[in-house]
N, C-alpha and C positions, 0 to 999 in steps of 0.2 A: 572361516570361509569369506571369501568376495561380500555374498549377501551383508554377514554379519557386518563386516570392517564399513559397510558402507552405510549400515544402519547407526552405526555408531558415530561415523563422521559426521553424518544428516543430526543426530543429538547434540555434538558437541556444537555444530555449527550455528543449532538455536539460541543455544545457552551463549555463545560469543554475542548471536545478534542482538541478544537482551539485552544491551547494553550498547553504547559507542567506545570503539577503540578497543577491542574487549577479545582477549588470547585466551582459546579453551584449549586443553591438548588432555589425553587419554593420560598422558603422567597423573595430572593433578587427582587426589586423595575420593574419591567417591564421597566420603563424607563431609570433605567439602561442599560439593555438589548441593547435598540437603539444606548445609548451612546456608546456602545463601538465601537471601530474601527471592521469593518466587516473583517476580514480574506479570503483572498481568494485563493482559490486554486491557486497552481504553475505552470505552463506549461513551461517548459526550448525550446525556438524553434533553433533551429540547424541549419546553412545555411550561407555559404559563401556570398549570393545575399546581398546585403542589401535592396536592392528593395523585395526580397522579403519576408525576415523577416518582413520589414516594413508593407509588408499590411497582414499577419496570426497576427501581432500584433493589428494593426487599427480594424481586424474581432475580436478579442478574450478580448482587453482591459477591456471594460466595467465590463466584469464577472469574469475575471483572470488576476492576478499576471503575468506578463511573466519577465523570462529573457533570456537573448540571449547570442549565442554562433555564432561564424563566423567560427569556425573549427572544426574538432574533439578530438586536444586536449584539445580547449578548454570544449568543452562536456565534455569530462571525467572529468576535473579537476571542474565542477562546480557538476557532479554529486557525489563525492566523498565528497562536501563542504554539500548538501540538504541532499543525500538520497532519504531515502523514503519520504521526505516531496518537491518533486516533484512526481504531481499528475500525470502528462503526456510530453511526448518526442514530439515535431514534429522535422522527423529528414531527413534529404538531405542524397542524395548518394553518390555523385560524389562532395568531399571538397579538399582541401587542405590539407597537414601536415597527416591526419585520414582520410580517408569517411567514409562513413555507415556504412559498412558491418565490418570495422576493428573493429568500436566502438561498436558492437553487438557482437562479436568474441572474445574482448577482456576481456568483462565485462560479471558476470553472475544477475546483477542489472538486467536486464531486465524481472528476476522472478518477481519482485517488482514494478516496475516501468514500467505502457503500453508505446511501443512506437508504432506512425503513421510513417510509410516514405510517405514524399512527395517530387515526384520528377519529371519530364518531360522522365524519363528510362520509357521505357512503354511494352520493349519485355515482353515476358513471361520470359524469365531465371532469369533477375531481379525481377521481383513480386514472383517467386517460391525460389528464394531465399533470399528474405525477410522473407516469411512466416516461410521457415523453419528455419533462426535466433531468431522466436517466435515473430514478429511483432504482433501486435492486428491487425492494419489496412494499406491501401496502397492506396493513392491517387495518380493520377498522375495532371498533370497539361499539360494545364490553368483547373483551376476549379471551383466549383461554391460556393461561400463565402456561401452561407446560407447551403449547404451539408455538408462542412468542417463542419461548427458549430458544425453541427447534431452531426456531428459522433465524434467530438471531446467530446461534452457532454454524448453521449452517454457511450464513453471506459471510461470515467473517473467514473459515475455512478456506469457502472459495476464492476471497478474494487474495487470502494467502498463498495458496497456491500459485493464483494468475499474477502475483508478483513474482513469485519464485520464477516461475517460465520465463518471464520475461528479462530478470535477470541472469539466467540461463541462457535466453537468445543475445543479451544483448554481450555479453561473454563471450559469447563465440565469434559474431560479430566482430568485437575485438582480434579476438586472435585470428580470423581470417585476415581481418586488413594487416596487421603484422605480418602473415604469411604473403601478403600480394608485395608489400612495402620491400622485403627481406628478398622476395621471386625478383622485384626491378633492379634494386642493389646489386644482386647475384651477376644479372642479363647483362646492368652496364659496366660491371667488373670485368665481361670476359669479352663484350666488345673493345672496350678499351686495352685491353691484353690485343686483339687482334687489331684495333684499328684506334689509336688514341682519341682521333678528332670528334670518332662518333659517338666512345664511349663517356665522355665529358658532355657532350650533347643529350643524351639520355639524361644523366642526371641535371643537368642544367634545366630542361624540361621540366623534370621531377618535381624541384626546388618551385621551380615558374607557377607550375598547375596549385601546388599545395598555395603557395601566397593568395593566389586568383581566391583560391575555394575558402581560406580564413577570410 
């Protein structure tokens, strides 16, 4: 069915993105598929404690890649190294060198990249100014490992998604201006069938506008 062929294409398509440069096609061996090493998403977690890196790591292992950072320069400097192939931030407030708030202030990655703060600050002026640095989410502590989960799966989900759309939009995007670029080629082909001077003049135009706009 439709449904299926396109559930199927939406899989292979993952399993290409895992990788760069990377050709999945329904040929290849299913048991290939197993073999390969499974890819797992990134989570960079942020935090001077090492007790308590240590247990957002012991909750998150199983499913996620982590790596860690003990300060905020160090944050910066490994987020400069990923990018965007860090799926999620868990980031501390109060560090050494950088806190939080410097490393959200400084950088405009955070378009790109969800980050959580978790941290033991628990007034309102800290959570309200989290949020407006563009956090996704704001745990405080002690918390509870199976809620952390939740919510970590969850922002990482969503923010999959909202790139997906948006390479979706911006795809289309594309191929519309291909169809407007392909509709003026057309228009000055059949003026210039009809009338040379004018159809040399549309594309002369064409040429003109695109330079102006590079």
């Amino acid at each position: 069915s439709i449904e299926e062929a396109v559930n199927r294409a939406d899989k292979l398509m993952y399993q290409a993105k895992a990788t760069k440069n990377k050709v999945v096609t329904q040929k290849d061996k299913r048991e290939q598929y197993e073999k390969q090493i499974q890819i797992k998403q990134r989570i960079l977690v942020v935090d001077d404690s090492e007790m308590n890196r240590e247990i957002l790591c012991d909750m998150l292992k199983d499913d996620y890649e982590i790596i860690e950072a003990t300060n905020g320069q160090e944050c910066v400097s490994l987020i400069e190294q990923y990018g965007k192939e860090i799926s999620l931030v868990l980031l501390d407030i109060v560090m050494p060198v950088m806190d939080g708030f410097e490393i959200l202030n400084r950088n405009h990655w955070i378009e790109d990249v969800p980050v959580i703060m978790i941290s033991s600050e628990e007034s309102e002026n800290y959570i309200r100014k989290a949020f407006k640095f563009g956090v996704s989410d704001y745990i405080s502590r002690p918390f509870d490992s199976k809620v952390v989960y939740q919510r970590v799966f969850n922002t990482i989900k969503l923010y999959a998604k909202q790139r997906r759309l948006i390479s979706m939009v911006s795809d289309q995007m594309h191929e519309k201006e291909k169809n407007n670029q392909m509709m003026v080629e057309v228009l000055s082909q059949i003026m210039e069938f009809r009338n040379g001077e004018s159809g040399l003049h549309v594309v002369h135009i064409n040429t003109l506008t695109r330079l102006l706009l590079e």
